[in-house]
N, C-alpha and C positions, 0 to 999 in steps of 0.2 A: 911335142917340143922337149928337148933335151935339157933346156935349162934346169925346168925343176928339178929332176933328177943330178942334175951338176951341183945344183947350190944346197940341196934338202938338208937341211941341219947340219950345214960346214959353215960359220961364221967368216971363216975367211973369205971363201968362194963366194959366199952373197955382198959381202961387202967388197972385193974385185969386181963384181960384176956390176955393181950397182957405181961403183966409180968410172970405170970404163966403157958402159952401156945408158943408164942409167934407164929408167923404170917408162918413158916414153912410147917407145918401139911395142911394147909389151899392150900400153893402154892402147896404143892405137889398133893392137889386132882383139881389144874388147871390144871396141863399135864394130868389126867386122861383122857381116849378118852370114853367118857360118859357124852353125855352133861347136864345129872339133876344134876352128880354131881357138873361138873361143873361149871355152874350155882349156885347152892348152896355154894360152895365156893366161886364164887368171888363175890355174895351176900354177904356173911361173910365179907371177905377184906373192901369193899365198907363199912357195919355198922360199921366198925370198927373203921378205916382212915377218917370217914365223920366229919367233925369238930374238928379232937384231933390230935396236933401237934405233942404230945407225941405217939399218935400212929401209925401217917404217918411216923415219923422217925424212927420208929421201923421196920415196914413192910417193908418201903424202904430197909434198913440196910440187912433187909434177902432176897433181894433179888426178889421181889412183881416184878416190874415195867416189867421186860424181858418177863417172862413166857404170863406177861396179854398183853403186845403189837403183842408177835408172834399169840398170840390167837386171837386178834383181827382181824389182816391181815391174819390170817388164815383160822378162822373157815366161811363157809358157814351159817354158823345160824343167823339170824338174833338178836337173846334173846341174845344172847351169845357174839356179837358183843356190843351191848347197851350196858349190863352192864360191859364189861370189858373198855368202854371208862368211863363209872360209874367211878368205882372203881378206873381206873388211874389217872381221873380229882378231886377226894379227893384226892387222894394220893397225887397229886398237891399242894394240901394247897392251902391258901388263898394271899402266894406270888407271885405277877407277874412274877417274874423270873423264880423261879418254874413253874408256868400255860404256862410259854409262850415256855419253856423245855419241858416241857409235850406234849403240842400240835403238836410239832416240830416231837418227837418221835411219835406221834400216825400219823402225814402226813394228 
């Protein structure tokens, strides 16, 4: 998936995307049972959430956090495991309270 690569550390570009897109499309190819896709999405999430408050709160908002924890403690995969702790710990932000909520949830 191309996003990642569009949005990776451009604050503009994640935050046009996350306006015009918005972070949905993205969770719904995380319950997909196909890990390239997978994968490819919560690479997405992760470029997106990685530094932009404006876009952790958006992903959060729709709902990001559930689908990437069950998949975590789910999935056998090890790629698949990494980057959805990725993706949860941007999603985090750079608040302690947040990080420290996050961690709690991921166990």
């Amino acid at each position: 998936m191309a996003i990642g690569k569009i949005v990776r550390g451009d604050r503009n570009n994640q935050e046009k995307y996350v306006n015009e897109y918005g972070a949905s499309p993205l969770i719904m190819l995380v319950r997909v049972r196909n890990k390239d896709i997978q994968l490819s999405a919560i690479e997405a999430l992760y470029c997106l959430a990685d530094g932009n408050e404006f876009a952790q709160k958006a992903i959060l908002e729709e709902g990001a956090v559930m689908p990437l924890i069950q998949l975590l403690k789910r999935t056998r995969a090890p790629d698949v495991q990494e980057m959805s702790a990725m993706a949860l710990w941007a999603l985090a932000g750079e608040d302690l309270n947040e990080r420290r909520s996050m961690a709690g949830m991921m166990g």
